[in-house]
N, C-alpha and C positions, 0 to 999 in steps of 0.2 A: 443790459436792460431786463429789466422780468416782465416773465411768460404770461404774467394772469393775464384769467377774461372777463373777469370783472370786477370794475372798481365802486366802489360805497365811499361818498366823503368821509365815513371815519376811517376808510382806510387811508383815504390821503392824508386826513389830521396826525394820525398817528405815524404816517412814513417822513411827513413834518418836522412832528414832535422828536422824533428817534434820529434825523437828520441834523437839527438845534442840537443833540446830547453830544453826537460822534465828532459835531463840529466844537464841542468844549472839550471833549477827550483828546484832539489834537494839540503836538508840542506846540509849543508857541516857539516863534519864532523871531530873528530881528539881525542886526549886522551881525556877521560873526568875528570882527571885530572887538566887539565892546564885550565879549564872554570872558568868564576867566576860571577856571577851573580850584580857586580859592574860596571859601566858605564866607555868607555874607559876613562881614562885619558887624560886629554889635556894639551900638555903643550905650545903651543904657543897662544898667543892673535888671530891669525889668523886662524885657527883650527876652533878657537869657533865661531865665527861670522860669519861664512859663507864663507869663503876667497876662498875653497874649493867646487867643487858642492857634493850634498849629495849623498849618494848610496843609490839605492832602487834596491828592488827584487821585481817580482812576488810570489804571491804564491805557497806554493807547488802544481806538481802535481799529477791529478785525478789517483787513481788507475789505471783505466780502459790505462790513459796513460803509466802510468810504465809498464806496463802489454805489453806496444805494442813497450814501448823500449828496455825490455825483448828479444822479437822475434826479432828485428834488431841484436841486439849480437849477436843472434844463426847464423842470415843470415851472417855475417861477419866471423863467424868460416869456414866457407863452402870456404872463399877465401883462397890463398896464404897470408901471413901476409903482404909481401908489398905491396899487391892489398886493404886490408885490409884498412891500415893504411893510402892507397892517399884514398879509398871511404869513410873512415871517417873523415878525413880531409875536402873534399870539405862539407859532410855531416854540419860540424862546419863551415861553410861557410870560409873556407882559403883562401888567392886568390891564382890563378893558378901561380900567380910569385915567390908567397915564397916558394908552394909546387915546384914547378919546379928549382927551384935551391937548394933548399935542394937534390933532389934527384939527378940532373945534368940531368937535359933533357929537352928535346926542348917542348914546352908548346902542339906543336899536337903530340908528342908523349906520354906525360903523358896524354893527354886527352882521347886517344887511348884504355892507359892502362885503367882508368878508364869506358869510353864505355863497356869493353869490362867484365866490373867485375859486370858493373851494369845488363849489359845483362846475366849476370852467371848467378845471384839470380833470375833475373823475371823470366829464362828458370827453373830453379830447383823450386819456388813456384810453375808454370805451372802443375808438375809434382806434381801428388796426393800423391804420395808413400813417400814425404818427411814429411808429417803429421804423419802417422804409426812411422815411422822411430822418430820420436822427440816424441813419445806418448808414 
């Protein structure tokens, strides 16, 4: 858990936004089953030559970041699940058009909501006693 004493909603925006990255820098995963240690197969001429642009990843990440996407999770239990689900959303950088018609609301209403979820967490980091409480 970290130490600070005070939290700013762009801090939590940005411990968010950086929590969304480390969680797309993790392997992906699935059966270990169905792996194969053979190179995809190609079956078009186009495929192979480049027709396609290449996919690249970053590396995985740093413990110390898993560690601090960890504590984003925890902060997101502390919400309502549809509060949840629009702060992790922008989190993932979404734009406000698709979150906003997925959910039917007017783009300063869902921003509203969101305000007011990010202001939740920086008040309850604020508050010492949530540390005890998670320890």
């Amino acid at each position: 858990m970290s130490d600070r004493e005070h939290w700013t909603p762009k801090q939590v925006i940005d411990r968010l936004e950086e929590a969304a990255k480390t969680l797309r820098r993790l392997p992906e995963t699935g059966p270990m089953g169905l792996r194969a240690s053979w190179p995809e197969v190609l079956h078009d001429y186009w495929d192979a030559y480049g027709w396609s642009k290449a996919k690249t990843r970053l590396g995985p990440p740093s413990p110390d970041a898993i560690d601090r996407m960890d504590e984003c999770f925890e902060w997101l239990r502390w919400l309502e699940p549809d509060a949840a689900k629009l702060v992790w959303a922008r989190a993932c950088r979404v734009n406000w058009k698709i979150i906003c018609a997925k959910r039917g609301e007017h783009r300063s209403t869902a921003w509203r909501y969101w305000s007011v979820a990010i202001l939740k967490i920086a008040t309850k980091l604020e508050d010492p006693s949530w540390r005890r409480s998670a320890a």
